[in-house]
N, C-alpha and C positions, 0 to 999 in steps of 0.2 A: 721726874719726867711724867707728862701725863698720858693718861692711858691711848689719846687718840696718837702721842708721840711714840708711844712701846707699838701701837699697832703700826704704824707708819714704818720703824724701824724694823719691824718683821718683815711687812712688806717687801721693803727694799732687798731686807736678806735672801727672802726666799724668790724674788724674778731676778738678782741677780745670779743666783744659782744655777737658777734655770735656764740664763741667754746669753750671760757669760759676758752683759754688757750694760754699762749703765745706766741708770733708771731715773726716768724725768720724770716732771710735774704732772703730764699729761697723763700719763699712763696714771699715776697713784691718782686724782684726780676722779679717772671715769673709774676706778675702782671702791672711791669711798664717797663716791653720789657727792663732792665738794669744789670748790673753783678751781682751779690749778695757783691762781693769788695763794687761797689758802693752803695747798699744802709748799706751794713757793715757803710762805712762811714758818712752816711747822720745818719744814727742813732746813732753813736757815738754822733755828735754834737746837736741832738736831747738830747741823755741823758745827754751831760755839762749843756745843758742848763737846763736842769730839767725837761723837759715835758716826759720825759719816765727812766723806770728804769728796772732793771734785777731783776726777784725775786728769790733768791737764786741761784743757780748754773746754772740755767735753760739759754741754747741759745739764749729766744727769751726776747723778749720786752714786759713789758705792759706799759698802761700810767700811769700820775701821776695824785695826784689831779690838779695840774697846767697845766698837759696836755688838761685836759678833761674841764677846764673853759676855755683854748685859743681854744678848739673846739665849746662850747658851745655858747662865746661869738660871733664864726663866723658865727655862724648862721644865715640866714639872710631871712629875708622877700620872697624876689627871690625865695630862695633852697628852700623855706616851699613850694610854688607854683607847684615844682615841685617834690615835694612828689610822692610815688607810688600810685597807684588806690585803693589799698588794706587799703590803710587810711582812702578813702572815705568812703567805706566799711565798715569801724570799725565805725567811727563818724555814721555812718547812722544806725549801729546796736545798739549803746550808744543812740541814738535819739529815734529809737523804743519802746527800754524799759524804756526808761523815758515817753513818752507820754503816754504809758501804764498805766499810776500813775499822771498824769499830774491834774488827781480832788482834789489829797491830797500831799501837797506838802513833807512834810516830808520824802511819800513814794519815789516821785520822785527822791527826792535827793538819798535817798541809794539804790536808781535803777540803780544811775548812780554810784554809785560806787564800787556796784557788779560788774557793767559792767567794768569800768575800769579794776577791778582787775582781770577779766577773759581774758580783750586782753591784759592785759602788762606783767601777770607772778607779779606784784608787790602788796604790802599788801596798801590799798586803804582805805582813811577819810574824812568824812568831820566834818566839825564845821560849826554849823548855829545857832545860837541864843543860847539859854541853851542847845543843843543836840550836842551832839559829836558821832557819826555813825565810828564804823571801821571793816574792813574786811579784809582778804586774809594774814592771820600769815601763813597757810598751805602752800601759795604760795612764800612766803618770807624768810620762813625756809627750803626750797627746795632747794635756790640758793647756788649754791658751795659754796659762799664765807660763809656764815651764817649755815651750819652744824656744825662747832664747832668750838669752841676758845674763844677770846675777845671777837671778832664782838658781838658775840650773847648776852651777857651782855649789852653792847653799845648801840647794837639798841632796847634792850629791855628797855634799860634807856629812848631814845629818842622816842619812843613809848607812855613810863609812861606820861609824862611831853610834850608831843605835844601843847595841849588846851593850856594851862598856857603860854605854850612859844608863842603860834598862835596870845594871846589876849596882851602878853607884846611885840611881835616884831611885828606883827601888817603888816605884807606883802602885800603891797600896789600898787604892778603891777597888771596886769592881769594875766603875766604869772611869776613865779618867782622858781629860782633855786639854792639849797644852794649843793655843790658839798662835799662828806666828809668829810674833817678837818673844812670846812665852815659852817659845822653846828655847833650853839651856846652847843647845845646838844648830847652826844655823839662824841665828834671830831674821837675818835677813833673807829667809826663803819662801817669804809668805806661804808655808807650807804648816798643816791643822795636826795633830796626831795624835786619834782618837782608842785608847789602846784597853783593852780589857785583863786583868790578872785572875787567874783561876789556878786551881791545885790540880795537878797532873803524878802518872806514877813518875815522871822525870824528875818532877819539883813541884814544893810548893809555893815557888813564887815562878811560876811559870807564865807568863804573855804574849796574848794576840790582839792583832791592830793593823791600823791602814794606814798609810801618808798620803794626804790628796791637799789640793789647796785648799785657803782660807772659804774660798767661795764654794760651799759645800752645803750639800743638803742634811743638815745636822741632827735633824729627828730623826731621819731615816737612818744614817750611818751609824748614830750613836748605840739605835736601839738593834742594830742587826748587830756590830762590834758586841752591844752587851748582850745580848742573847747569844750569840755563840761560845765567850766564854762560859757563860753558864751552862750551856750544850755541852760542851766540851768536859767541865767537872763533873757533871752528870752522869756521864757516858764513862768517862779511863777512871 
């Protein structure tokens, strides 16, 4: 892929995030100073390839699941660096409410996952020892994608069966990312789950995470999900 194809593909990822709706030529176009012919054609070979697809009749583009792991994977150390401020922000307001709770760990943990669920818009869990803590269905069943169809089935599957799947796949990064068909659970919920494992007095394979859809804003999620776990080991 060439670089003006990776930026093109970001693009799309992140105004779909944002509008929660297809993204045409024009738009990318008056964004990268080029004809709309030209990115006409850079999208074309964007969708041979498979990272983008048309959904039904619709002009514009969104990504695919393969789209959205060749963005994820680019991720990098660097870009996290230069995040907005408004991250800080967030992480420091997630730190608040957890110190607030910081004599009983328990509470601390579902302090921080309120919190999560209130800056991402996503339905928010954790798993520590024999407690499984979750929140934000109201927020989860908001997003376009999950007002009705399969999806809502799917991720209500993958919801049911989280703990059991958490304790037999056993996610083992710091920060880890299963992008919709890549979930073991649910493959067709187009739903993302962005989960962090950290060591707790409950356990040391203890985890907190979000469920939101595909269409997610990934810098941001990735690095609030990882920075609380690491709050969190910090802190109990």
């Amino acid at each position: 892929m060439t670089e003006r194809q990776q930026a093109i593909l970001a693009a799309i990822i992140e105004q779909y995030a944002e509008i929660a709706a297809p993204v045409g030529s024009v738009t990318l176009a008056k964004l990268f100073g080029v004809s709309s012919a030209t990115i006409r054609s850079e999208m074309a070979k964007l969708e041979e390839m498979g990272f983008i697809e048309a959904p039904h009749t619709s002009a514009g583009r969104i990504p695919t699941d393969k789209g959205y792991r060749f963005y994820v994977n680019g991720i990098t150390d660097a870009q996290m660096t230069e995040l907005p401020s408004s991250i800080d922000r967030s992480a420091r307001a997630i730190e608040a409410h957890v110190n607030s709770h910081v004599d009983t760990s328990d509470r601390a943990i579902r302090s921080a996952v309120d919190s999560l669920v209130e800056l991402t818009g996503n339905f928010g869990f954790a798993s520590f020892g024999a407690h499984l803590y979750m929140n934000g269905m109201t927020q989860l069943f908001s997003q376009p994608e999950f007002v009705e169809g399969d999806h809502v089935q799917a991720i209500a599957r993958l919801i049911d069966n989280i703990e059991p799947w958490l304790h037999e796949a056993a996610p083992n990064q710091p920060l880890n990312v299963f992008i919709g068909s890549e979930n073991p659970i649910g493959k067709s919920s187009g739903a993302t789950l962005i989960i962090s494992k950290f060591r707790s007095p409950f356990s040391d394979n203890s985890y907190i995470g979000v469920i939101g859809p595909t269409r997610q804003n990934y810098r941001r999620t990735m690095e609030l999900v990882r920075r609380t776990g690491a709050m969190l080991e910090g802190m109990l």
